[in-house]
N, CA, C and O atoms as a GROMACS GRO file, in nm:
protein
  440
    1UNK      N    1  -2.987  -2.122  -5.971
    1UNK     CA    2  -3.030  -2.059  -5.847
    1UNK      C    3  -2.989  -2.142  -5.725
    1UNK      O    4  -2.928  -2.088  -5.632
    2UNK      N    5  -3.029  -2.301  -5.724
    2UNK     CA    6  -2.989  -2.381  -5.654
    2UNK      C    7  -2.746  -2.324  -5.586
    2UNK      O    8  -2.681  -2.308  -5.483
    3UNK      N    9  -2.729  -2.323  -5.704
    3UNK     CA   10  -2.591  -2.278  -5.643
    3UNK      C   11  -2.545  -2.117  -5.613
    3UNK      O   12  -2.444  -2.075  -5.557
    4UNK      N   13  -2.669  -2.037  -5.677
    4UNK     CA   14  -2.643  -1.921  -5.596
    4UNK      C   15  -2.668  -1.922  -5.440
    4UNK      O   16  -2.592  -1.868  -5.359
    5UNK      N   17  -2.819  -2.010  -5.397
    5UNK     CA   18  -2.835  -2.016  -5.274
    5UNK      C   19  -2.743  -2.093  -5.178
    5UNK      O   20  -2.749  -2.075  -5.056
    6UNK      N   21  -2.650  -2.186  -5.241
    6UNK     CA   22  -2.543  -2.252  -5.182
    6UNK      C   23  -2.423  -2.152  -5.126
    6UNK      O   24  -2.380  -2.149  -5.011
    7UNK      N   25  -2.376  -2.063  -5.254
    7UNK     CA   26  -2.262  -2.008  -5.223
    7UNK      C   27  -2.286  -1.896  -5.161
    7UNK      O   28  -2.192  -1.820  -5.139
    8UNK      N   29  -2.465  -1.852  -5.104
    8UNK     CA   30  -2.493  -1.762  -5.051
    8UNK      C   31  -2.483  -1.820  -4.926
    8UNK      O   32  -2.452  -1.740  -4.837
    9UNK      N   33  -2.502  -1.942  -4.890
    9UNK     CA   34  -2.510  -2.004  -4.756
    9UNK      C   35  -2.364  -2.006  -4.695
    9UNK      O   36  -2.338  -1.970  -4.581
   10UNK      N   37  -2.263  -2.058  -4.796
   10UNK     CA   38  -2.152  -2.083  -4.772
   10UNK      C   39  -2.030  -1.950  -4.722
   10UNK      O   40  -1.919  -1.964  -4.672
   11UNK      N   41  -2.116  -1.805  -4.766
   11UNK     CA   42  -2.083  -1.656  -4.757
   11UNK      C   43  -2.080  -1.625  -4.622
   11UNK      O   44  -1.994  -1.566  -4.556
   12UNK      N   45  -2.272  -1.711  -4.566
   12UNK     CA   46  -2.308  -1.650  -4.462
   12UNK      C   47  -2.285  -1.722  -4.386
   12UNK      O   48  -2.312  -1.678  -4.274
   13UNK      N   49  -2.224  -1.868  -4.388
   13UNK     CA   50  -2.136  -1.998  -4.256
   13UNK      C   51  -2.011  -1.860  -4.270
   13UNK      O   52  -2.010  -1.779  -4.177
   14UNK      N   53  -1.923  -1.842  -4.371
   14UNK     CA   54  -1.769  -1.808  -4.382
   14UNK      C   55  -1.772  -1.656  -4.331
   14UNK      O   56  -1.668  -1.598  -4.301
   15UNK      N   57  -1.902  -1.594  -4.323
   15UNK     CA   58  -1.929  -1.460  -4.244
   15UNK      C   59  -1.951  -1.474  -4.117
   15UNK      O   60  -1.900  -1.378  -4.059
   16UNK      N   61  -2.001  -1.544  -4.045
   16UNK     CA   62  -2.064  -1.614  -3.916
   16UNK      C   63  -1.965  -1.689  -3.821
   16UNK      O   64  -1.976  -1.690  -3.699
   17UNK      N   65  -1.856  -1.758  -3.898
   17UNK     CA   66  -1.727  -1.784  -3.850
   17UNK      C   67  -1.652  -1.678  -3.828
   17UNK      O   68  -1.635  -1.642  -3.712
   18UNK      N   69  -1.588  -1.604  -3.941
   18UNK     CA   70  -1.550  -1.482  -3.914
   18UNK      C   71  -1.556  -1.412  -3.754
   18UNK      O   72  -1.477  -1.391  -3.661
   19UNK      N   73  -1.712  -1.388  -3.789
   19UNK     CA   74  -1.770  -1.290  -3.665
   19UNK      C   75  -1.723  -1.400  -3.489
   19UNK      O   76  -1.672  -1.362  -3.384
   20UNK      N   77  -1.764  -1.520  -3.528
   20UNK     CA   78  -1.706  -1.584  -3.439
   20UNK      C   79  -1.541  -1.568  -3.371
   20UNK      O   80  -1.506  -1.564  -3.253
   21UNK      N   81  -1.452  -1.559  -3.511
   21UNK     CA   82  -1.321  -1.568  -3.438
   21UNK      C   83  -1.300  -1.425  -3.403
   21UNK      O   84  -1.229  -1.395  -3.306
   22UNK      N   85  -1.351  -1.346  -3.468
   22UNK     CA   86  -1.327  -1.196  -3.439
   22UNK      C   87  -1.368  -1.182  -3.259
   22UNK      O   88  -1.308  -1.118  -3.172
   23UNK      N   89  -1.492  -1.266  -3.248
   23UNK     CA   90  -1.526  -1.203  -3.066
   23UNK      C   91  -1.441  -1.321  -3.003
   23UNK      O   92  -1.405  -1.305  -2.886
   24UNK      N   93  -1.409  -1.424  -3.061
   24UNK     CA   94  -1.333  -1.535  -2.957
   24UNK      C   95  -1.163  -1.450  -2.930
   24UNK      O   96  -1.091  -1.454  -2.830
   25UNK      N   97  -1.138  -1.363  -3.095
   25UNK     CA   98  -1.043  -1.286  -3.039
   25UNK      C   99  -1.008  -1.166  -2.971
   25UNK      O  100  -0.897  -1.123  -2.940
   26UNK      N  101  -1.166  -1.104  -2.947
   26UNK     CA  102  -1.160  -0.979  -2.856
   26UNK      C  103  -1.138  -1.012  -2.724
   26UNK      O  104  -1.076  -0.957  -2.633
   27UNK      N  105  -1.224  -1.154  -2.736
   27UNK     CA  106  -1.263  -1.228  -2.566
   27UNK      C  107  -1.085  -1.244  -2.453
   27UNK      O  108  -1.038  -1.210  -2.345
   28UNK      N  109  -1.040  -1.341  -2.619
   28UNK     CA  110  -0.891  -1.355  -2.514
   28UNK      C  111  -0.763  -1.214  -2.526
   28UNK      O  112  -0.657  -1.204  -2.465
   29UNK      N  113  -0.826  -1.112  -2.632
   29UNK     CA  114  -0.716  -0.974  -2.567
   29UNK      C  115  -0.795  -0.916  -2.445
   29UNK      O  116  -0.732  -0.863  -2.353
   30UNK      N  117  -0.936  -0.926  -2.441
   30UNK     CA  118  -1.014  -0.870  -2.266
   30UNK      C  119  -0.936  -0.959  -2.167
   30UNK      O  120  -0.864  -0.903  -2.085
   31UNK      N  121  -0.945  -1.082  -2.168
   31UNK     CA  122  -0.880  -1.147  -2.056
   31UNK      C  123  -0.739  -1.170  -2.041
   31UNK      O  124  -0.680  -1.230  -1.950
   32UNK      N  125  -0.692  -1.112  -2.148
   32UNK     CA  126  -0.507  -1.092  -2.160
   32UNK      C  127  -0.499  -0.965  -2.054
   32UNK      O  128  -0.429  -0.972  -1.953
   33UNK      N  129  -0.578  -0.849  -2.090
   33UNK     CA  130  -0.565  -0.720  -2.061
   33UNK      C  131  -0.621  -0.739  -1.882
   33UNK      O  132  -0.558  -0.698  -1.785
   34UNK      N  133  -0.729  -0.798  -1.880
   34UNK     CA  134  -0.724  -0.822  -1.752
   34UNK      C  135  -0.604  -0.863  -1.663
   34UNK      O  136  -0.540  -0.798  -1.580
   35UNK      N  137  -0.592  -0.981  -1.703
   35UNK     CA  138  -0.446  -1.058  -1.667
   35UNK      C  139  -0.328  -0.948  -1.620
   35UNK      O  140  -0.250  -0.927  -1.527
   36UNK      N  141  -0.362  -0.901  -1.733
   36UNK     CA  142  -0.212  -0.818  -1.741
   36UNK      C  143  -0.244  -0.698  -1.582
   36UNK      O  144  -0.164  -0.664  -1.494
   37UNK      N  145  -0.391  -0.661  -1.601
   37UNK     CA  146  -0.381  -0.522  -1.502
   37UNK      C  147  -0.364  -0.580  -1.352
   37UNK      O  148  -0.300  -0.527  -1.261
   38UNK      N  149  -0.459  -0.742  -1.345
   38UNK     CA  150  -0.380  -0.821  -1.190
   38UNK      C  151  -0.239  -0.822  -1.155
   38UNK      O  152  -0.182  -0.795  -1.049
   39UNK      N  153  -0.197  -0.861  -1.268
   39UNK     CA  154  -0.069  -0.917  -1.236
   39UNK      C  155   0.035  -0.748  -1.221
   39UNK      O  156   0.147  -0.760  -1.172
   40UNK      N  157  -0.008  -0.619  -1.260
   40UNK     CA  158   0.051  -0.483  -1.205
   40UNK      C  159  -0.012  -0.448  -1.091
   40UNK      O  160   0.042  -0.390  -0.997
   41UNK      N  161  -0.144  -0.486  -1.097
   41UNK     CA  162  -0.184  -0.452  -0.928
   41UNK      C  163  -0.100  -0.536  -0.816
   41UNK      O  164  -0.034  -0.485  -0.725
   42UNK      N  165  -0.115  -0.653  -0.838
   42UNK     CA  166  -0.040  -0.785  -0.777
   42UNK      C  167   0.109  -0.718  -0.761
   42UNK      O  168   0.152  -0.692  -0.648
   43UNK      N  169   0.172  -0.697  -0.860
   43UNK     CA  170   0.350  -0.615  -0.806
   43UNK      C  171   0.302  -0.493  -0.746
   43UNK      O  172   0.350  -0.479  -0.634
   44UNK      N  173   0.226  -0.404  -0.778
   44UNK     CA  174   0.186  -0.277  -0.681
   44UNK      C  175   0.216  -0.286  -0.547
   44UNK      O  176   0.307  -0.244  -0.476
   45UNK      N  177   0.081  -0.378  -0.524
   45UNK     CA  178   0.078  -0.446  -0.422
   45UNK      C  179   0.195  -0.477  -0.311
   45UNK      O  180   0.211  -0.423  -0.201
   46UNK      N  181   0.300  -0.614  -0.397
   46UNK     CA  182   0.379  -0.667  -0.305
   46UNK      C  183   0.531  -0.525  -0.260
   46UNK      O  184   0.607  -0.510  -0.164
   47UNK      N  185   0.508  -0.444  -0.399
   47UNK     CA  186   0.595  -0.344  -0.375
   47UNK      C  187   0.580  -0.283  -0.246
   47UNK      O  188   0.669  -0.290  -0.161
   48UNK      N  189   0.421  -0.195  -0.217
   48UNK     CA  190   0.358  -0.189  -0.127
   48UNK      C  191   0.423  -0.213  -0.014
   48UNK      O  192   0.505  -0.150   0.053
   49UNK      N  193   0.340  -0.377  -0.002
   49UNK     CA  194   0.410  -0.436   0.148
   49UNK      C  195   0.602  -0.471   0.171
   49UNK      O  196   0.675  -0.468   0.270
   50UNK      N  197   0.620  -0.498   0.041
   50UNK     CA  198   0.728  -0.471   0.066
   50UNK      C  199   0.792  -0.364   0.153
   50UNK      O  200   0.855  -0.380   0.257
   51UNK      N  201   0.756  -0.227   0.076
   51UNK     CA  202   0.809  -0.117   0.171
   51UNK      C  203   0.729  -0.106   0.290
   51UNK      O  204   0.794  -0.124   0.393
   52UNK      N  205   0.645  -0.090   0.300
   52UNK     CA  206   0.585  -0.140   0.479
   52UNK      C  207   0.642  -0.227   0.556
   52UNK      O  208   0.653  -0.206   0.677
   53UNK      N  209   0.688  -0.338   0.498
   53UNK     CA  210   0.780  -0.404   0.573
   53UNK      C  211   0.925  -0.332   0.651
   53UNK      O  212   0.970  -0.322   0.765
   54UNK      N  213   0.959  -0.293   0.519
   54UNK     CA  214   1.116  -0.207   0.559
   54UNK      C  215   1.096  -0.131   0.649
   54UNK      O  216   1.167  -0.131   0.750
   55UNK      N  217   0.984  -0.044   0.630
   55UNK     CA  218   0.926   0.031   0.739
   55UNK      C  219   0.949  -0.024   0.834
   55UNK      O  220   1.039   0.022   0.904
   56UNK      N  221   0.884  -0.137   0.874
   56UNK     CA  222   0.818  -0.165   1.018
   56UNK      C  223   0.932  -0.218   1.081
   56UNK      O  224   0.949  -0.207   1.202
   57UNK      N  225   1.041  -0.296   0.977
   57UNK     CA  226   1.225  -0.365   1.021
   57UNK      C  227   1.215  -0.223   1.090
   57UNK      O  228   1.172  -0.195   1.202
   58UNK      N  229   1.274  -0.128   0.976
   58UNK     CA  230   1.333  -0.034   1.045
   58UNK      C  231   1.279   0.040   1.194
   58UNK      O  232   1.353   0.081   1.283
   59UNK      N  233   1.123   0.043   1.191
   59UNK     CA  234   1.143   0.100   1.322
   59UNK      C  235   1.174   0.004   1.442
   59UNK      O  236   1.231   0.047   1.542
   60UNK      N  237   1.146  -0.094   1.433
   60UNK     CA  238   1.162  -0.267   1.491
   60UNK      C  239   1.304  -0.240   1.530
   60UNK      O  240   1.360  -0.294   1.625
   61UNK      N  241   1.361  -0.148   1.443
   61UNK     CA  242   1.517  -0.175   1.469
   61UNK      C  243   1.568  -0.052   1.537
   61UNK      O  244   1.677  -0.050   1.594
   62UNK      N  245   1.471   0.074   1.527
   62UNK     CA  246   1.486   0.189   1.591
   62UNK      C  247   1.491   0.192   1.730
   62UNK      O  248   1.572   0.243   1.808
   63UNK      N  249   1.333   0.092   1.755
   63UNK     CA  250   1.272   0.124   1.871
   63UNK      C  251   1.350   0.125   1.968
   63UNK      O  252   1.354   0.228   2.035
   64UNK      N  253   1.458  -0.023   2.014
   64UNK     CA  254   1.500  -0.011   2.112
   64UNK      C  255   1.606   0.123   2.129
   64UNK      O  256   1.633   0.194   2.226
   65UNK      N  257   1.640   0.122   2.027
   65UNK     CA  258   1.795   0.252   2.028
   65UNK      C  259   1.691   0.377   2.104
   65UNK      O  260   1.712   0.439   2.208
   66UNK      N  261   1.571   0.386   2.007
   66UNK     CA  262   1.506   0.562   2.134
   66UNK      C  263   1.464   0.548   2.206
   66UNK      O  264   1.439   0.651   2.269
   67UNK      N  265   1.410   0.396   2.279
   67UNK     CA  266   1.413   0.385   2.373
   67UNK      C  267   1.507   0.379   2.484
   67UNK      O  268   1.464   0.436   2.585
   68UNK      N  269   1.635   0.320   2.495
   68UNK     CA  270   1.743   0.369   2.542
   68UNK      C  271   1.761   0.530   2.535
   68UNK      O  272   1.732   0.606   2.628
   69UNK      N  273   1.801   0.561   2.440
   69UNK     CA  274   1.824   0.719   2.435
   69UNK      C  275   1.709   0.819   2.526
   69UNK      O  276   1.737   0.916   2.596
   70UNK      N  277   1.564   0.756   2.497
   70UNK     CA  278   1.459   0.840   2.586
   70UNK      C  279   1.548   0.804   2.755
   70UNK      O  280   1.616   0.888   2.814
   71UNK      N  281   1.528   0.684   2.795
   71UNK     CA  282   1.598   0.643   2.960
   71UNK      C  283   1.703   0.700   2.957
   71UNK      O  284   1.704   0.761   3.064
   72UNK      N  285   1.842   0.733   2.879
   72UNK     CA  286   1.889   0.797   2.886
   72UNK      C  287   1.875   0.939   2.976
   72UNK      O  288   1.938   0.972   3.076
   73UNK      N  289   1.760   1.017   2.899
   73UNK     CA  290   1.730   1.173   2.915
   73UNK      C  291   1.668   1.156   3.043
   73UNK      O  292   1.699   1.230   3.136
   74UNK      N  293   1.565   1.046   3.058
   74UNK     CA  294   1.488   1.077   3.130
   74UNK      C  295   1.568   1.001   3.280
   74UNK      O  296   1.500   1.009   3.383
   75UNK      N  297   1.695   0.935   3.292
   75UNK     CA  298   1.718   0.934   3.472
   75UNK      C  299   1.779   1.005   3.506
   75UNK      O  300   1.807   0.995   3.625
   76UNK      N  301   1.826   1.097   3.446
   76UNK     CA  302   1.915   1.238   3.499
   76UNK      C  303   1.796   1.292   3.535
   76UNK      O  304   1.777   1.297   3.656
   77UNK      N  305   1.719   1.328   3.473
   77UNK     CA  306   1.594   1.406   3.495
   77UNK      C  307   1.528   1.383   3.620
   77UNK      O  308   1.507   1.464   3.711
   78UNK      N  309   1.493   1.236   3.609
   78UNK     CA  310   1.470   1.158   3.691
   78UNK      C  311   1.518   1.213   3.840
   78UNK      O  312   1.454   1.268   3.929
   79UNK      N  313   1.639   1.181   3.833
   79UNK     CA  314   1.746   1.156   3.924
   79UNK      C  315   1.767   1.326   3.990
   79UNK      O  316   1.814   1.345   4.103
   80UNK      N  317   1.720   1.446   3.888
   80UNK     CA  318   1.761   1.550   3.958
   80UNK      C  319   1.599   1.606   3.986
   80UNK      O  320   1.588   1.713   4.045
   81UNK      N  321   1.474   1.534   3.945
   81UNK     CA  322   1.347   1.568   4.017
   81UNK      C  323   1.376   1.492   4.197
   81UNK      O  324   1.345   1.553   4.299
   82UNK      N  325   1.431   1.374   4.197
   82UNK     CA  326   1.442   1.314   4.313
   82UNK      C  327   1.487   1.410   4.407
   82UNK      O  328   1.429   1.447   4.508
   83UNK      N  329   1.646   1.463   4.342
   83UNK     CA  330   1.687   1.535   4.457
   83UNK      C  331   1.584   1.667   4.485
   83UNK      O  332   1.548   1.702   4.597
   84UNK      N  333   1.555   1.714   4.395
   84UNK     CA  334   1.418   1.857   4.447
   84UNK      C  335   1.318   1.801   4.498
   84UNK      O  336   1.247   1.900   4.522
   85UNK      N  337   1.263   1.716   4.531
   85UNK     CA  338   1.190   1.622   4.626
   85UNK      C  339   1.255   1.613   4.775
   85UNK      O  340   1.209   1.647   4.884
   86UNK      N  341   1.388   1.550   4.736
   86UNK     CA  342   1.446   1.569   4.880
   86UNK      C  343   1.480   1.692   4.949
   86UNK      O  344   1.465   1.712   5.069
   87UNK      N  345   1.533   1.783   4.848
   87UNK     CA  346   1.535   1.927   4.932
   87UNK      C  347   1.364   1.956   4.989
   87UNK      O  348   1.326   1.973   5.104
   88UNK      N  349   1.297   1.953   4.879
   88UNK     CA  350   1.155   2.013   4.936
   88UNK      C  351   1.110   1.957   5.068
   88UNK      O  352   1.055   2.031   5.149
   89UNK      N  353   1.137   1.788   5.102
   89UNK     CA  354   1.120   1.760   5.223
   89UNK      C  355   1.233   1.798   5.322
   89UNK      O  356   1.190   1.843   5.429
   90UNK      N  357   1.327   1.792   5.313
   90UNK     CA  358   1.416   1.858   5.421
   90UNK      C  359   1.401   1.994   5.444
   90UNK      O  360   1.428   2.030   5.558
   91UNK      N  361   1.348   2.118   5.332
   91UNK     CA  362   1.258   2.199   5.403
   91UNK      C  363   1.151   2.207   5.466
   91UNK      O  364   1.125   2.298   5.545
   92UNK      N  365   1.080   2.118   5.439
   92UNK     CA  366   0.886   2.116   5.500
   92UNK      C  367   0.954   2.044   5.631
   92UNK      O  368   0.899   2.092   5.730
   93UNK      N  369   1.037   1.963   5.664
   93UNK     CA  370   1.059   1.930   5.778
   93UNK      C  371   1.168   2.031   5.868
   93UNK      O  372   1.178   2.011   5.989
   94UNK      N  373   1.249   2.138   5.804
   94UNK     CA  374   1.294   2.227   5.898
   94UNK      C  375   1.202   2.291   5.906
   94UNK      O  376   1.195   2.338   6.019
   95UNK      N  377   1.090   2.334   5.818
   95UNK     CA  378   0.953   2.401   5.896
   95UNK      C  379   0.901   2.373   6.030
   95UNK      O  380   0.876   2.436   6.133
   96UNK      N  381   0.895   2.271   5.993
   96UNK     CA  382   0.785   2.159   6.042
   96UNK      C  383   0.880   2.143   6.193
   96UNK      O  384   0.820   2.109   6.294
   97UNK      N  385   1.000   2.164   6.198
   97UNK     CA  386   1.039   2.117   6.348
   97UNK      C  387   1.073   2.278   6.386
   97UNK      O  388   1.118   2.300   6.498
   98UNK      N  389   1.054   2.376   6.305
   98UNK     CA  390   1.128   2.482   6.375
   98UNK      C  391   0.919   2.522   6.443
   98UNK      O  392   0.901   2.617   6.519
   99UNK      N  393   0.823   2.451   6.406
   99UNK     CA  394   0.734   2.511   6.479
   99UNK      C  395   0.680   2.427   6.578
   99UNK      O  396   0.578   2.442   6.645
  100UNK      N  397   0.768   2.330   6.578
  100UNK     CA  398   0.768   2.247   6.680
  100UNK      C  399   0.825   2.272   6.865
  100UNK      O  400   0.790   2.263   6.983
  101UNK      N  401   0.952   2.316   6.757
  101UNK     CA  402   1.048   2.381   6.881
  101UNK      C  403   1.030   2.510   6.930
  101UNK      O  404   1.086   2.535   7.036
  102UNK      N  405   0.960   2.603   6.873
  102UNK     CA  406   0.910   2.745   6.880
  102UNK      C  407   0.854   2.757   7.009
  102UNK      O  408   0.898   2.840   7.089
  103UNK      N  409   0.748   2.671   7.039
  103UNK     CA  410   0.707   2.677   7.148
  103UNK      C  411   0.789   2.621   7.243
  103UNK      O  412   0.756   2.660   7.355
  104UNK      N  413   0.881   2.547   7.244
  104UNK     CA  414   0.961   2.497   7.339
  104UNK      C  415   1.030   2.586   7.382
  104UNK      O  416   1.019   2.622   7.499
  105UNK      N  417   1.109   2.638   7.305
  105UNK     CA  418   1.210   2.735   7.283
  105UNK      C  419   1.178   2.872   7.364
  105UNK      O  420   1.267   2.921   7.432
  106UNK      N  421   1.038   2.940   7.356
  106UNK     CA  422   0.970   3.024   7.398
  106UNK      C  423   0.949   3.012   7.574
  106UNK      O  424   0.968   3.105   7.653
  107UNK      N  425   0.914   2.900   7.603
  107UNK     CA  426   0.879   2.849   7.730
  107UNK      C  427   1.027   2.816   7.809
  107UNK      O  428   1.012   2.810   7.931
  108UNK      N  429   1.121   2.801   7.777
  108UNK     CA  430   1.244   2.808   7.833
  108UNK      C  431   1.332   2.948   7.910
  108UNK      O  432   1.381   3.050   7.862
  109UNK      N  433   1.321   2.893   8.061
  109UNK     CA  434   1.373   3.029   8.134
  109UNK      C  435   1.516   3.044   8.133
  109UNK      O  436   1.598   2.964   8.180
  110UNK      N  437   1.547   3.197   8.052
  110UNK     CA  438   1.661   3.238   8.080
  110UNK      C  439   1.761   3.285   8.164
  110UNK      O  440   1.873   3.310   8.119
   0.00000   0.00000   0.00000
C-alpha cells in the first residue's frame, strides 16, 4: 500500500506539472498572440500616418501652385471690378457736376 500511495503521489506531482506546463503554455501563445495583434496595429498605424503624411506633402506641395492659380483668376477680376468702380465714379461725378452746372447754366442770359 505504502508504494501504491507513492506512485499515486508521484501520478498526482506528474499530473500537476503537466497542468502546470499546459497553462505556462497557453500563457506564452496569449502573450505571443497579443504581441502579434500590437505589432499589426503598430504597422496599421504607421501605414496610417504614413499616408497622412503623403497627404499633407502633397497638399504642402499643392498649396502654393492654387494659390497662385486662385491670384491668377482673381487680378483680372480684380483689375476689371476696379475699372467698373472707375466708370461708376466718373458717372456719379458727370451727375454730380451736370447738377451742379444746371443751375448755372439756367441763370445765364442769352
Amino acid at each position: 500500500t505504502l508504494v501504491l500511495v507513492l506512485v499515486l503521489r508521484l501520478v498526482q506531482v506528474w499530473v500537476l506539472v503537466l497542468v502546470l506546463e499546459l497553462a505556462s503554455l497557453l500563457v506564452l501563445l496569449f502573450s505571443l498572440m497579443v504581441h502579434l495583434v500590437v505589432h499589426l496595429l503598430a504597422a496599421r498605424l504607421v501605414i496610417l500616418l504614413d499616408s497622412l503624411l503623403q497627404h499633407v506633402l502633397l497638399l504642402s506641395l499643392l498649396l502654393p501652385l492654387l494659390v497662385s492659380l486662385l491670384l491668377r483668376l482673381l487680378i483680372p477680376l480684380q483689375a476689371s471690378l476696379l475699372v467698373m468702380v472707375l466708370v461708376y465714379r466718373l458717372r456719379l461725378l458727370s451727375v454730380l457736376l451736370r447738377l451742379l452746372l444746371k443751375p448755372l447754366l439756367v441763370r445765364l442770359p442769352v
